[in-house]
Short mmCIF file of the C-alpha atoms (twelve columns), coordinates in Angstrom:
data_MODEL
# 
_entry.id   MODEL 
# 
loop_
_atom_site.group_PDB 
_atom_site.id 
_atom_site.type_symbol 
_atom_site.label_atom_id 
_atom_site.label_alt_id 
_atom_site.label_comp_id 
_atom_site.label_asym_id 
_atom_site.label_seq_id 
_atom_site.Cartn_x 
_atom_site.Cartn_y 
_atom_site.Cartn_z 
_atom_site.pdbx_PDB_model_num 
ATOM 1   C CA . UNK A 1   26.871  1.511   -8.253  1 
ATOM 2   C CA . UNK A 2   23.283  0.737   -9.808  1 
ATOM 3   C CA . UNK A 3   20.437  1.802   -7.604  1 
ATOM 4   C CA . UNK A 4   17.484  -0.520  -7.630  1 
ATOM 5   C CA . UNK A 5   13.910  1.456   -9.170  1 
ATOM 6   C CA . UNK A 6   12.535  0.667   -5.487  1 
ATOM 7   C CA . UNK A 7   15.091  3.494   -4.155  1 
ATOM 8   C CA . UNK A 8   14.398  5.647   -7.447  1 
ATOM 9   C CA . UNK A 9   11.202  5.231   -7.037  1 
ATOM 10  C CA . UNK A 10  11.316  6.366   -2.962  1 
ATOM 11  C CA . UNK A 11  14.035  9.006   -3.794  1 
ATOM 12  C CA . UNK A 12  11.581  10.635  -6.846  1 
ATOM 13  C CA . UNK A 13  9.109   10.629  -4.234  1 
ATOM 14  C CA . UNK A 14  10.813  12.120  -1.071  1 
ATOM 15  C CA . UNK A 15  12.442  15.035  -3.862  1 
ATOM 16  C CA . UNK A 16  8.690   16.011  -5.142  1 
ATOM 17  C CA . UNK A 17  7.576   15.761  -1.250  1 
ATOM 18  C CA . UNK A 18  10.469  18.268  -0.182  1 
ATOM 19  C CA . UNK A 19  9.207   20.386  -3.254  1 
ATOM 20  C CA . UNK A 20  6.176   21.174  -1.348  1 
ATOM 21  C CA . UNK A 21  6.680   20.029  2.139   1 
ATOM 22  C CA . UNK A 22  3.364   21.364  3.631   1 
ATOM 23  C CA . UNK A 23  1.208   19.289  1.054   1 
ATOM 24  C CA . UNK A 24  -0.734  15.970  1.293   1 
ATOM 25  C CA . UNK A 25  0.469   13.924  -1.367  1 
ATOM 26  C CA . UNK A 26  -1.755  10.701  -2.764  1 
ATOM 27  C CA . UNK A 27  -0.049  8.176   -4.677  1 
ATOM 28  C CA . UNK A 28  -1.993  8.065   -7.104  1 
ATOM 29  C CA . UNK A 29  -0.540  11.795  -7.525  1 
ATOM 30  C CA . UNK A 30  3.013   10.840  -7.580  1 
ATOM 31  C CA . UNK A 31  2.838   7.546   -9.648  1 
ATOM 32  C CA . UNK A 32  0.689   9.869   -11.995 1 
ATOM 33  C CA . UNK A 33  3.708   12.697  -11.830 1 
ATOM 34  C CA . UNK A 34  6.184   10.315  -12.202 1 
ATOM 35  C CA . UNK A 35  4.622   7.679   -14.724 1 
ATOM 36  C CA . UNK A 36  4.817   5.102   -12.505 1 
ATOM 37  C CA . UNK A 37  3.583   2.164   -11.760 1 
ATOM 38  C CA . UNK A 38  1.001   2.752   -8.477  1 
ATOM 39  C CA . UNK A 39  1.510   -0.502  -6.834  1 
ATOM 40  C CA . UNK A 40  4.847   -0.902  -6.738  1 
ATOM 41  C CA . UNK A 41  4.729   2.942   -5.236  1 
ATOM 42  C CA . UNK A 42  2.457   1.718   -2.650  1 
ATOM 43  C CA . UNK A 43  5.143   -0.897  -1.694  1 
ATOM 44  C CA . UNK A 44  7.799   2.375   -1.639  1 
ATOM 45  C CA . UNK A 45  5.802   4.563   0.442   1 
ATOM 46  C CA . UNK A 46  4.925   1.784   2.880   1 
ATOM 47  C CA . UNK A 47  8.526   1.781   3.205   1 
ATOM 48  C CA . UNK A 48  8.988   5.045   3.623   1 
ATOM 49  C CA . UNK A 49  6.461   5.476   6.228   1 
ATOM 50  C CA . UNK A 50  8.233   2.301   8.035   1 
ATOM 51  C CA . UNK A 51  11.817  4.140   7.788   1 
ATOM 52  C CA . UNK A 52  10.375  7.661   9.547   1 
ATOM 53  C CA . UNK A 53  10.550  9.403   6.286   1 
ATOM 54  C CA . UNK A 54  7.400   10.643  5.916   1 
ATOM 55  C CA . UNK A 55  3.993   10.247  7.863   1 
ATOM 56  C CA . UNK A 56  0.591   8.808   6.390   1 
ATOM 57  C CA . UNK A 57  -2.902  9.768   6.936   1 
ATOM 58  C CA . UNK A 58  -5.552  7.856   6.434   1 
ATOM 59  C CA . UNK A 59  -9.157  8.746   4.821   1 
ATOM 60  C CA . UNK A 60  -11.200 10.670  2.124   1 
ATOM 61  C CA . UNK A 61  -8.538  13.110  2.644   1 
ATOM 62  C CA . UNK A 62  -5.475  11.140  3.161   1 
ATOM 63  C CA . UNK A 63  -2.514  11.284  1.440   1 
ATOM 64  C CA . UNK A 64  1.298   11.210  2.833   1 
ATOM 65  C CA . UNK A 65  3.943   14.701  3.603   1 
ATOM 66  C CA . UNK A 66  7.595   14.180  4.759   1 
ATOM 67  C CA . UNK A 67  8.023   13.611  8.357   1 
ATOM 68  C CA . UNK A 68  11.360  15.730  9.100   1 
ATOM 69  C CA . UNK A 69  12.489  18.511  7.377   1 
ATOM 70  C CA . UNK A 70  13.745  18.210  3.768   1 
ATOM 71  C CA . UNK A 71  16.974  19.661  5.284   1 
ATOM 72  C CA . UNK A 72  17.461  17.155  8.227   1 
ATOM 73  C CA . UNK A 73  16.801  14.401  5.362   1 
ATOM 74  C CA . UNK A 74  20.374  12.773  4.018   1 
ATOM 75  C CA . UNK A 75  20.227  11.300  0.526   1 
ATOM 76  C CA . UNK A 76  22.703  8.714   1.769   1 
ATOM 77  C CA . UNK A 77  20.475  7.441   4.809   1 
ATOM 78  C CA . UNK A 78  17.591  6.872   2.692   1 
ATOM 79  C CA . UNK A 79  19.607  4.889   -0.076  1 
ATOM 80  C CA . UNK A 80  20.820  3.153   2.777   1 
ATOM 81  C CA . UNK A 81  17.627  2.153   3.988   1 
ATOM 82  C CA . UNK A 82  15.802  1.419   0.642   1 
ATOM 83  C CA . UNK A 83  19.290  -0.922  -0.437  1 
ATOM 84  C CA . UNK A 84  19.100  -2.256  2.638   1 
ATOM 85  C CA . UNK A 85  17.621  -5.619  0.978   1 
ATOM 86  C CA . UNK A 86  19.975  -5.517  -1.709  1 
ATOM 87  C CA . UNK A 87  22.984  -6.939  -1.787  1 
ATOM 88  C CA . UNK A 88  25.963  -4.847  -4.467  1 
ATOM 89  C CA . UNK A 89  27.596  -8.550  -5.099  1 
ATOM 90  C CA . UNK A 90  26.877  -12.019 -3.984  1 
ATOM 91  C CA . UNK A 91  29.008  -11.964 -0.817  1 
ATOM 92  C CA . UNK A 92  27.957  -9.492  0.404   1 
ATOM 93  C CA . UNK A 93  24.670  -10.935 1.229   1 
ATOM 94  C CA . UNK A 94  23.537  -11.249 4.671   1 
ATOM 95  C CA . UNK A 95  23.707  -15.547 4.026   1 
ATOM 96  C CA . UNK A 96  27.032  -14.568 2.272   1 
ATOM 97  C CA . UNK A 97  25.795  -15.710 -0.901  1 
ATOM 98  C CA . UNK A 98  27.454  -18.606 -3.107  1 
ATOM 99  C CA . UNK A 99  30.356  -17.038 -4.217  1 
ATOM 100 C CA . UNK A 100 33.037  -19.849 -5.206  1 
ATOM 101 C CA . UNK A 101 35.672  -17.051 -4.662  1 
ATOM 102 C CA . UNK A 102 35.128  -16.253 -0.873  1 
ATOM 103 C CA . UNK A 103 37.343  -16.771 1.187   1 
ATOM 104 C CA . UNK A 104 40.283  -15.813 -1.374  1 
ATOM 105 C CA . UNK A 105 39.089  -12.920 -2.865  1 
ATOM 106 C CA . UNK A 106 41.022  -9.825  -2.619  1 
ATOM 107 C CA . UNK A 107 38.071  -7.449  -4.181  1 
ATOM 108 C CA . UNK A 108 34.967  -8.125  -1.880  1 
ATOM 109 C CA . UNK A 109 37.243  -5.056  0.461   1 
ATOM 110 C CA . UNK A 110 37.909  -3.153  -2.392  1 
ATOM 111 C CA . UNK A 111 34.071  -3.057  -3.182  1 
ATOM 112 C CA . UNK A 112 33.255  -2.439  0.549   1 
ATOM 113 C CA . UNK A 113 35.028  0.420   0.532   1 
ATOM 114 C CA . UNK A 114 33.931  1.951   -2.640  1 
ATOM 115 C CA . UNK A 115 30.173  1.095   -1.808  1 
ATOM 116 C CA . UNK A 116 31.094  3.319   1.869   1 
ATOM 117 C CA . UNK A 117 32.377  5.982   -0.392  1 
ATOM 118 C CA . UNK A 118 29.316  6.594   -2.584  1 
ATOM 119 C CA . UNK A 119 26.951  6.143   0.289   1 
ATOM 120 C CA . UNK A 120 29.542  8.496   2.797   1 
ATOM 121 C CA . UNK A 121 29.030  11.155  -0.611  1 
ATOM 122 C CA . UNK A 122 25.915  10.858  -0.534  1 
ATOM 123 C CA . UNK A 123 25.665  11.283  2.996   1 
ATOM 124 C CA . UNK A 124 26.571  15.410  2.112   1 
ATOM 125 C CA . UNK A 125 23.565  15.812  0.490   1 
ATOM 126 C CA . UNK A 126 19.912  16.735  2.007   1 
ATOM 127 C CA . UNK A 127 16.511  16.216  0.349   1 
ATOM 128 C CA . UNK A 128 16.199  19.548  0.457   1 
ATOM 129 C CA . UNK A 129 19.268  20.650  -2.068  1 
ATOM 130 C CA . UNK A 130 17.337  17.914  -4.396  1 
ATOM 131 C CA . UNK A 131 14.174  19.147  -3.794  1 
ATOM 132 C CA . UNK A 132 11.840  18.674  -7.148  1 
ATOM 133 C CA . UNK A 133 9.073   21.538  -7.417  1 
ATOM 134 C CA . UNK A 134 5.834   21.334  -9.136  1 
ATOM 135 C CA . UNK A 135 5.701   20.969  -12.489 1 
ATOM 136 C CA . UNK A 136 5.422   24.668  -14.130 1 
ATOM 137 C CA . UNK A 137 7.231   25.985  -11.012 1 
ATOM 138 C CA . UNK A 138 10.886  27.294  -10.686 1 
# 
């Protein structure tokens, strides 16, 4: 399964947020970190914001900090909420796409099961066992 750069993007950021939890974050800091671009990280953090993940603040000294606990933080639920938009094949679109397959094809289950798989695995892992520290840090 290929993960769109949106949920890289939003996982890169929620990692380097759980590496310092009690700090205000910009984005200009993160797409800066990261070497990426700070637009389409704007787009990522408004979604993040919009999912519960983390909390904004606005001003001079605004910036953004995880809203829960890097611990109480599955990887799983927030590629499942970032994917959300994203269909793995055609059918499984929300308009159930054009395939010329459906309704004979015997791998659209096969593929819903895998994609439950690698989302249920990731489901075992918390933000904070991924947590990214500062760079020079340990």
């Amino acid at each position: 399964m290929r993960l769109t750069s949106f949920t890289d993007f939003g996982l890169r950021t929620l990692m380097r947020l759980a590496g310092n939890p009690e700090v205000l974050f910009t984005t200009e800091q993160i797409a800066q970190e990261f070497a990426i671009s700070r637009n389409h990280l704007t787009k990522v953090v408004g979604e993040l914001a919009s999912a519960g993940f983390i909390v904004t603040q606005r001003g001079v000294k605004g910036g953004f900090r995880l809203a829960r606990a890097p611990g109480d933080i599955s990887i799983g639920e927030v590629v499942r909420r970032l994917e959300a938009r994203h269909a793995l094949v055609e059918c499984f679109r929300a308009d159930g796409g054009l395939c010329v397959l459906t309704p004979k094809c015997r791998l659209k289950s096969k593929l819903a099961v895998a994609a439950e798989k690698f989302l249920t695995e990731l489901d075992k892992t918390t933000l904070a066992e991924c947590a990214y520290p500062a760079r020079g840090s340990r």
